[in-house]
C-alpha positions as CSV (number, residue, x, y, z in Angstrom):
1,X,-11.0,-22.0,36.2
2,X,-10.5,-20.1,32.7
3,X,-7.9,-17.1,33.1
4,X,-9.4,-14.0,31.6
5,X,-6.6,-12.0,29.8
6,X,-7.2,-8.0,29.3
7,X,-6.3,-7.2,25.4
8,X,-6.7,-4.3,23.6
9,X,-9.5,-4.8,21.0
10,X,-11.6,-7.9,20.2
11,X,-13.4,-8.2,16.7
12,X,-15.8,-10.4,16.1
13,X,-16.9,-11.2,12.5
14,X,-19.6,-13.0,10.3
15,X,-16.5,-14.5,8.8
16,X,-13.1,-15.0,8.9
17,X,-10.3,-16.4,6.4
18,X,-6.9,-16.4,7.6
19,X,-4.9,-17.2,4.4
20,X,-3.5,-19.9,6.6
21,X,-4.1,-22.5,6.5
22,X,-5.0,-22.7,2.5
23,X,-8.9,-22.4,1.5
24,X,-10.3,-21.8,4.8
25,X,-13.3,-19.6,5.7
26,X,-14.2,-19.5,9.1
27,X,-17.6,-18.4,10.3
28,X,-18.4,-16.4,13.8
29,X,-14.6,-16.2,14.9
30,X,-13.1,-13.5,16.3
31,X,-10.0,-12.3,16.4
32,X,-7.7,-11.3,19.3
33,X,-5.1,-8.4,19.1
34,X,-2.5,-6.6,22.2
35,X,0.4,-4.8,21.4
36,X,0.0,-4.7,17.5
37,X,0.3,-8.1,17.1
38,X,-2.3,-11.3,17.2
39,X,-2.9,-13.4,19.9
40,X,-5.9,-15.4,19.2
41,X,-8.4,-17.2,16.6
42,X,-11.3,-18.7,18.0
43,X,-14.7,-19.2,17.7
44,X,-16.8,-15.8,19.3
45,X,-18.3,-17.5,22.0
46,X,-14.9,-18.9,23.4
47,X,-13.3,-15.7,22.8
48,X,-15.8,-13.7,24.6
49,X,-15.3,-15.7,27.7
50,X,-11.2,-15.6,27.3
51,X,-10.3,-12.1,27.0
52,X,-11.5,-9.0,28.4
53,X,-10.6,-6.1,25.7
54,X,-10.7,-2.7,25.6
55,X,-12.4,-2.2,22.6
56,X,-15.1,-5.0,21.2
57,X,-15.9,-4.7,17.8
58,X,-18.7,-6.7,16.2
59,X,-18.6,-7.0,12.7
60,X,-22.0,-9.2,12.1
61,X,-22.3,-8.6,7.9
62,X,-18.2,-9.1,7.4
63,X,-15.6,-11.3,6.5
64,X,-12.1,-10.1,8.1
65,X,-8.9,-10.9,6.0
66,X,-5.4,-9.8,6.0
67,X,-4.3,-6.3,5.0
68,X,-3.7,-6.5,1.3
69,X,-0.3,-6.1,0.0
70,X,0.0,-4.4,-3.3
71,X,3.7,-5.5,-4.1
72,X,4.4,-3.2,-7.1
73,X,3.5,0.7,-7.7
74,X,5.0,3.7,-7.6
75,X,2.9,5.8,-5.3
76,X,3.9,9.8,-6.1
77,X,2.9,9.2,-9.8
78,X,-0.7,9.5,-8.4
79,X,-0.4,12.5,-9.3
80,X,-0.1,11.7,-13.0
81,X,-3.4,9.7,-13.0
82,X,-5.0,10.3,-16.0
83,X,-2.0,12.5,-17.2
84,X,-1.2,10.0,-20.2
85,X,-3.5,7.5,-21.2
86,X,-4.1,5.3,-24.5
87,X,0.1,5.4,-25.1
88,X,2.5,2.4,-25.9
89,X,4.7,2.0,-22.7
90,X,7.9,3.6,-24.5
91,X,5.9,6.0,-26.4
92,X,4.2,6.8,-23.1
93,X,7.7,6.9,-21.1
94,X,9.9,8.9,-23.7
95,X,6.9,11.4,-24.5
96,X,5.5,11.6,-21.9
97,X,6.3,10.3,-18.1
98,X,10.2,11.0,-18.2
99,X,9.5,14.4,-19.5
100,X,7.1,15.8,-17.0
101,X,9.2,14.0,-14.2
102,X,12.2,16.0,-15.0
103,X,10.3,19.4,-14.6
104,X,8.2,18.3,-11.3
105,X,9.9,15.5,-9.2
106,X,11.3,16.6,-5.6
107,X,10.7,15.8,-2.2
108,X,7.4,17.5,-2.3
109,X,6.1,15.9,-5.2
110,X,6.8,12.2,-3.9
111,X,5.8,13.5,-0.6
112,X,1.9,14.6,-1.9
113,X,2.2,12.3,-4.4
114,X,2.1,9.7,-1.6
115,X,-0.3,11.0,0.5
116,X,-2.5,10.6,-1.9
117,X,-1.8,7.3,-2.5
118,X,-1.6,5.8,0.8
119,X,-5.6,6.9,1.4
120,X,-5.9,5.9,-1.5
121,X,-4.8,2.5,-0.9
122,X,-6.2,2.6,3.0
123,X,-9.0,3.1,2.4
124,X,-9.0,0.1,-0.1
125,X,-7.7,-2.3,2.5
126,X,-4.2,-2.4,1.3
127,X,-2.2,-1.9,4.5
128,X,1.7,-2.6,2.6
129,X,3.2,-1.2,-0.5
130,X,6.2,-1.9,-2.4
131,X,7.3,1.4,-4.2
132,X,9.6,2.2,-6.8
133,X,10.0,5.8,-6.7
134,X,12.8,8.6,-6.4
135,X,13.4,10.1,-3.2
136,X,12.3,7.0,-0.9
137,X,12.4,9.9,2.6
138,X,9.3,11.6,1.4
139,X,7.8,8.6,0.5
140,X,8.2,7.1,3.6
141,X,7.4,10.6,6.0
142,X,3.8,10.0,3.9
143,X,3.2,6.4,4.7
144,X,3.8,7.1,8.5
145,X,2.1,10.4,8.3
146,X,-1.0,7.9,7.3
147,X,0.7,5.1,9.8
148,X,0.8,2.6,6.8
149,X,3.5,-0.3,5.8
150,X,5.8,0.7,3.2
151,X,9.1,-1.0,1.4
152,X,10.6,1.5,-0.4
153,X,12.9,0.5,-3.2
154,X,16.0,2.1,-3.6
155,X,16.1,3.2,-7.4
156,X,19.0,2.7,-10.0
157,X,19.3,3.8,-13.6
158,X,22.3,4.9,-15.2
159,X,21.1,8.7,-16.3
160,X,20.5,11.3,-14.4
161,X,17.2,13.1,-12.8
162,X,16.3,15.6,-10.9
163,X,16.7,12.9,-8.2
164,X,20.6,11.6,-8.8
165,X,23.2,12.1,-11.6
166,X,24.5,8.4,-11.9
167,X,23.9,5.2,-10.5
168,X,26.4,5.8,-8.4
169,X,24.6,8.8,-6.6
170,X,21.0,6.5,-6.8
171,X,22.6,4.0,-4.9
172,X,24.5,6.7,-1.9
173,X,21.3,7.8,-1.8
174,X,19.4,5.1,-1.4
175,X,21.3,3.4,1.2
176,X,21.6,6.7,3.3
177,X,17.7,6.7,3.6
178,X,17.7,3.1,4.7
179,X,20.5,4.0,7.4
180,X,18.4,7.1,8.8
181,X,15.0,4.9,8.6
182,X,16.1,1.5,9.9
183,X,14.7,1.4,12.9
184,X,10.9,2.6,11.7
185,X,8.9,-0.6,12.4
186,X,6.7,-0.1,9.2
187,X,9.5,0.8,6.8
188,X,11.8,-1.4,5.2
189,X,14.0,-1.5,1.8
190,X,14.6,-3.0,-1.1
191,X,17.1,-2.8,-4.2
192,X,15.3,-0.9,-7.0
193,X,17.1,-1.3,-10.4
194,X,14.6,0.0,-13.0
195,X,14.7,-2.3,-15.7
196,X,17.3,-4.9,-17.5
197,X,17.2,-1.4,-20.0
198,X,18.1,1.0,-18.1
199,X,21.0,-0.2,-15.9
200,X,24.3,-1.9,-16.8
201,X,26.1,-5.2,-16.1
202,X,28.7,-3.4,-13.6
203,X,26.0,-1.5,-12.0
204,X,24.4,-4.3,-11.9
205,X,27.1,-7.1,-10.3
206,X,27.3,-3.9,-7.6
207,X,23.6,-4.1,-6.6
208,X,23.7,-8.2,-5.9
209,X,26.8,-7.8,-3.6
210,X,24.7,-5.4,-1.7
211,X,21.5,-7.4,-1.6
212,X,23.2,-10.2,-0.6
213,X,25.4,-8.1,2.4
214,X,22.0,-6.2,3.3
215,X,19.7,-9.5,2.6
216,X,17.3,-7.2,0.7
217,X,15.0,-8.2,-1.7
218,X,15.7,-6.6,-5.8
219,X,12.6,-5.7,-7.2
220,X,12.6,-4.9,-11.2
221,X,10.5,-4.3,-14.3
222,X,11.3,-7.4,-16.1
223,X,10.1,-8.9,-19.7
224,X,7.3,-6.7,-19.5
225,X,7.2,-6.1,-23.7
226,X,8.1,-7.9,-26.7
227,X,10.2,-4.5,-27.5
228,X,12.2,-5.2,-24.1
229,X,13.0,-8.4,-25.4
230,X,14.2,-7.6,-29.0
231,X,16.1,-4.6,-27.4
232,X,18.2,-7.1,-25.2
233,X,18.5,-9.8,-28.0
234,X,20.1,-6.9,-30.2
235,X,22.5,-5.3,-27.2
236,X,23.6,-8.5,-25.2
237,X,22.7,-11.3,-27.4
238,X,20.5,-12.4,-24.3
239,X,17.1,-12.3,-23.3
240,X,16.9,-10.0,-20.1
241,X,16.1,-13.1,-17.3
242,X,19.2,-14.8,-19.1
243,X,21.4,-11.8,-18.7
244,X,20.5,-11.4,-15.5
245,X,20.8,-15.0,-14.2
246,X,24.3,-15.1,-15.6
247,X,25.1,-11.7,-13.3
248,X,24.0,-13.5,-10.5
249,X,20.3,-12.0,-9.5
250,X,18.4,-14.8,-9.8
251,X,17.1,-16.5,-6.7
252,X,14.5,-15.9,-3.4
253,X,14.7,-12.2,-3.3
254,X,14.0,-11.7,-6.9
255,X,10.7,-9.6,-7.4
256,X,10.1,-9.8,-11.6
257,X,7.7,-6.7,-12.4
258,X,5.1,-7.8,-14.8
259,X,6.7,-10.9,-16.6
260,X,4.5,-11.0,-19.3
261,X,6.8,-12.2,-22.0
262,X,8.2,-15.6,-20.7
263,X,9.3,-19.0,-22.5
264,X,8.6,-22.2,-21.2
265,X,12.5,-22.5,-19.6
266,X,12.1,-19.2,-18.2
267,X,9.3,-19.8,-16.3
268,X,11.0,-22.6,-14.9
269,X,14.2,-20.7,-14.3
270,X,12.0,-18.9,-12.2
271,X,11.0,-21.8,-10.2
272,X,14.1,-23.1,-10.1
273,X,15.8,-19.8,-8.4
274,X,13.2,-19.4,-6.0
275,X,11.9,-16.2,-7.4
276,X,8.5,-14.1,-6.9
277,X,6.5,-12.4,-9.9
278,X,4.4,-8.9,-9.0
279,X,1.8,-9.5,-11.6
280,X,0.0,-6.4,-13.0
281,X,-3.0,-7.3,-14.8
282,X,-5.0,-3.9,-15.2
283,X,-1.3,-1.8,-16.2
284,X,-0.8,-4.5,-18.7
285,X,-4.1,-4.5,-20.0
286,X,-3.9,-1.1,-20.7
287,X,-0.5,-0.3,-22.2
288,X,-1.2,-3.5,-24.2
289,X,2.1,-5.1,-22.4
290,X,-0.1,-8.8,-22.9
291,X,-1.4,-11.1,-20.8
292,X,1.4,-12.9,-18.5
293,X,1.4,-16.5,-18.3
294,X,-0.1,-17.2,-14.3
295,X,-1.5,-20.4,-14.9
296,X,1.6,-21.6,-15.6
297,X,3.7,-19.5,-13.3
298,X,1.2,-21.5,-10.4
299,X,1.6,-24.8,-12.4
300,X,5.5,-24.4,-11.9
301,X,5.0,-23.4,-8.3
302,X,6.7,-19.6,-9.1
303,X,5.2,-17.2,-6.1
304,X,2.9,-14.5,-7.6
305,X,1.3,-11.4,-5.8
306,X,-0.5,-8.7,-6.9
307,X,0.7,-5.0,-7.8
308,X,-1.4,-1.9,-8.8
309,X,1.7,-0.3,-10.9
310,X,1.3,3.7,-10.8
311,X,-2.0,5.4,-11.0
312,X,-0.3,6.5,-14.3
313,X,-0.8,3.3,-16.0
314,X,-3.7,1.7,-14.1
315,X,-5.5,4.2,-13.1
316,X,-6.2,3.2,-9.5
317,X,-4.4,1.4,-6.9
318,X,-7.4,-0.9,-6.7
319,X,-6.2,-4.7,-5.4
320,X,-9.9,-5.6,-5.6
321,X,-9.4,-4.8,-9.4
322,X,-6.3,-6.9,-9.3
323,X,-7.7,-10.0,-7.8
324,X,-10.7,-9.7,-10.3
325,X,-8.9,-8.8,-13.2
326,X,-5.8,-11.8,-12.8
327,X,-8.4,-14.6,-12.0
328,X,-10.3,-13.9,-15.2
329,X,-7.5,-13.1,-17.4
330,X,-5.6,-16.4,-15.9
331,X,-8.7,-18.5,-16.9
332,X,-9.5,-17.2,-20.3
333,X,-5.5,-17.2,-21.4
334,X,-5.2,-20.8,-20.1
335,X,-9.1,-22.0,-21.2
336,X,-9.3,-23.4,-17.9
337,X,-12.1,-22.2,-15.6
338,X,-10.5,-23.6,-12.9
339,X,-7.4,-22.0,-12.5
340,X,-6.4,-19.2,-10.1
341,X,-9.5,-19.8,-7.5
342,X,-10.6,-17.0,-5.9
343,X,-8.6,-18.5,-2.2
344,X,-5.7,-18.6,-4.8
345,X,-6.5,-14.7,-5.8
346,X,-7.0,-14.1,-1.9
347,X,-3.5,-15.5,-1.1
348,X,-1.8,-13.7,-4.0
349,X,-3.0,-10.3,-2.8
350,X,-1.9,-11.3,0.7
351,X,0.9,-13.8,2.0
352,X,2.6,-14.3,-1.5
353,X,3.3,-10.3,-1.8
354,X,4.4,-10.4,1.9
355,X,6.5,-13.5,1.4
356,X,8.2,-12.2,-1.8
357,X,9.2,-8.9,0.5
358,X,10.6,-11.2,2.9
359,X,7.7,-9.8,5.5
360,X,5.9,-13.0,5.5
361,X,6.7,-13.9,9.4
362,X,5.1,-10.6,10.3
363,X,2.3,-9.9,7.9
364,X,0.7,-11.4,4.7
365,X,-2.1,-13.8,7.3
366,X,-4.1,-14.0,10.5
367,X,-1.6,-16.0,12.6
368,X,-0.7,-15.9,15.9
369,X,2.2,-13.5,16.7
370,X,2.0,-11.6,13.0
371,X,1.5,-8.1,13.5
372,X,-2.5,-7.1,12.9
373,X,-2.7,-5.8,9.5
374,X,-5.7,-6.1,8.6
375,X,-8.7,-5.2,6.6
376,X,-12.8,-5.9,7.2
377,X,-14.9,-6.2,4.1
378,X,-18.8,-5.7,4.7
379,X,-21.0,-7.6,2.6
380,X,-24.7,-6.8,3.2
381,X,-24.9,-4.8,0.7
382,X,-27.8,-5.1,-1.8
383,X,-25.1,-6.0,-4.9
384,X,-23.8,-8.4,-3.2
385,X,-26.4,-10.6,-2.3
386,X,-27.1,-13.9,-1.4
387,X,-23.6,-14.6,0.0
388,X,-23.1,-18.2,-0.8
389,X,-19.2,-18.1,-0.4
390,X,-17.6,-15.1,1.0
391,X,-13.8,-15.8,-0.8
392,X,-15.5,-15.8,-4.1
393,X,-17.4,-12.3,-2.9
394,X,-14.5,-10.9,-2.3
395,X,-12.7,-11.4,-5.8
396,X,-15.9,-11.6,-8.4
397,X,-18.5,-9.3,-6.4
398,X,-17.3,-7.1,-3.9
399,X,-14.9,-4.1,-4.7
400,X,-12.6,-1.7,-2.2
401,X,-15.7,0.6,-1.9
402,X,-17.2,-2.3,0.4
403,X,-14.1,-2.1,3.0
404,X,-15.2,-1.1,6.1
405,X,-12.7,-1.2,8.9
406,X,-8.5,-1.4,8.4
407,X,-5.6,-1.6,11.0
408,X,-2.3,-1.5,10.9
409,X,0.2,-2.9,13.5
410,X,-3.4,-3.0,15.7
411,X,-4.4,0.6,15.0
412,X,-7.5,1.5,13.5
413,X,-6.7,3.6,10.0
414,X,-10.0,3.2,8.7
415,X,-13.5,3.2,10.3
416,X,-16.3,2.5,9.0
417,X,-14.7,3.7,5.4
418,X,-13.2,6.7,7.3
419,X,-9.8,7.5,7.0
420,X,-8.2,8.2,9.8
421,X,-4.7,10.5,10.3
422,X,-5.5,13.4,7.3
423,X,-8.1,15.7,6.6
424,X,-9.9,15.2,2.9
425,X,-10.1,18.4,2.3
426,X,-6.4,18.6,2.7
427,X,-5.7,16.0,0.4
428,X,-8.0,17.8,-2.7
429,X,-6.0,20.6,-2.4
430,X,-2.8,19.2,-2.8
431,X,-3.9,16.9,-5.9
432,X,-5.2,20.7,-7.2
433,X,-2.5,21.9,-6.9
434,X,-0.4,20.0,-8.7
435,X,-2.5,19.6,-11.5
436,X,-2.5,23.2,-11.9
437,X,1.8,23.2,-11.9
438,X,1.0,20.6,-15.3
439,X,1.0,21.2,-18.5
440,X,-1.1,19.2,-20.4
């Protein structure tokens, strides 16, 4: 006689695909969670005779994935979306960005700032975000205000801000945040440096002693223009990933921001190390950065997820967008049709951002024991039909405005495209606000 085990919710969907195992779309599955985490994947009819939850859900026109995990952005600029568009990327930092930072950044400014963005990013099914911002505390009061998954990178440049004086003081401050949140299960850290540009070889050899005491992962803008490039050449006589695999940052916890610009060596430099790429197809698009070089990235076996970069440069924090955008641009650079598969977009907006985060035992795919992040996509929409496969909906048809249903840890964020945890009327307030402190 079959035990009957009380969980907390049941949800049963049209379809189902995992992540793991590779290229698999299961149909009428449902999925099992208790305590946060996953217990079970089976067909609905054995499920439904196996557990007695406390909540059933039945999601008859959906396909249930992963939460998605947007592994680059910097969340408070949200509140620069729109603020300076149809710039170069040093035009648009020296003129622009840096400038309006220095008279508005503070706590309250990341804090709204990321507000904004984590509904934002809810209510698109991403349920983790890997930020590069100043003051990491108000970031992460915002993602738990909105009970979402955050690593917060702790930033280094050698001048000063609002934020910290010297890289010194980035650095004190960085780590002091990570000491005070270590034990919040849906927060966890990073090293930060900026760019090869901005920070120096001493401050440099500092922040891969402490990545390698703290086993934290560096995430960094890296060979993201040709200008970056020249810039090094001229100062170092290097190319940035040279310089920086002769201080020693090379290797599995390397995240390289963008990567646009890579030779042939470099990509498998990459490979060879270990290392993860945060591709950024829209923000590179649009401040003309170029296209990076995925196919082969992928041929070389080099881990690539998916990042939004800010709503400053994109303008939306949009993984839909991501998955659409690096799929075509990966088959029209390479004149392959074949390459980056929509399973292959799928995974890269999932399990490879997880894995390069170092998160991939506890999020990043449906498996038994990971923590249920997750998202529910509904596809009966009139756009979107006939259905013929649901992974290639999800990356050439269906966009974030089709997510239903998101959880985090088990609990229900968003409901039937509801966010849950903040009032709306709240958050159009405090965008108005701020826009009203700018000066355009």
């Amino acid at each position: 006689m079959t035990t009957v085990q009380t969980i907390d919710t049941l949800i049963e969907a049209r379809w189902i695909i995992p992540v793991e195992p590779r290229d698999l779309c299961l149909e009428h599955h449902a999925l099992a969670i208790n305590a946060g985490r996953i217990v079970a994947l089976m067909p609905t009819n054995e499920a439904r005779t196996r557990f007695a939850p406390r909540r059933q859900l039945s999601l008859t026109q959906h396909v249930l994935l992963p939460g998605l995990v947007n592994l680059h952005t910097h969340a408070a600029m949200t509140l620069f979306r729109g603020y300076a568009d149809d710039m170069a990327l040093m035009d648009w930092l020296n003129r622009r960005i840096w400038p309006v930072e220095g008279r508005h950044v503070s706590p309250a400014f990341v804090r709204d700032g990321t507000l904004l963005a984590c509904a934002e990013m809810l209510r698109g099914g991403i349920t983790c975000f890997s930020d590069m911002y100043f003051h990491p505390e108000a970031a992460a009061e915002a993602a738990l205000q909105l009970g979402m998954r955050a690593t917060l990178g702790m930033v280094v440049i050698e001048f000063p801000t609002a934020y910290a004086v010297d890289a010194d003081d980035y650095l004190a401050k960085g780590l002091a945040t990570r000491d005070t949140l270590r034990d919040e299960p849906l927060i966890s850290f990073c090293m930060a440096p900026h760019a090869p540009y901005t920070v120096s070889d001493k401050t440099f050899e500092r922040i891969v002693t402490l990545a390698n005491q703290l086993d934290l992962p560096i995430h960094i803008h890296l060979h993201e223009t040709g200008a970056e490039i020249a810039e090094s050449i001229r100062q170092y006589g290097l190319r940035p990933l040279e310089r920086l695999h002769r201080l020693g940052l090379l290797g599995p916890g390397l995240i390289a921001v963008h990567a646009v610009h890579l030779e042939q060596d470099e990509i498998a430099l990459l490979a060879l190390h270990g290392c993860s790429v945060a591709h950024c197809p829209t923000s590179n698009m649009k401040l003309a950065s170029g296209i990076a070089p995925i196919a082969s990235l992928l041929e070389h076996g080099v881990r690539v997820g998916l990042g939004s970069d800010g709503a400053a440069s994109n303008n939306r924090l949009d993984l839909f967008r991501e998955m659409h955008q690096a799929a075509l641009l990966a088959k029209v650079a390479s004149g392959d049709a074949t390459v980056l598969n929509a399973h292959q977009a799928l995974r890269m907006a999932t399990l490879e951002g997880a894995t390069a985060l170092g998160l991939e035992g506890r999020i990043g795919s449906l498996a038994i024991g990971k923590q249920a992040d997750l998202c529910a996509v509904r596809l009966d929409d009139t756009s979107l039909q006939p259905c013929f496969n649901p992974a290639s909906h999800l990356v050439y048809a269906a966009g974030r405005e089709h997510v239903s249903h998101v959880w985090v840890s088990g609990a229900e964020r968003v409901s039937e495209g509801i966010l849950s945890g903040t009032d709306t009327e709240e958050l159009l307030d405090i965008a108005q606000s701020w826009h009203n402190k700018m000066d355009i």
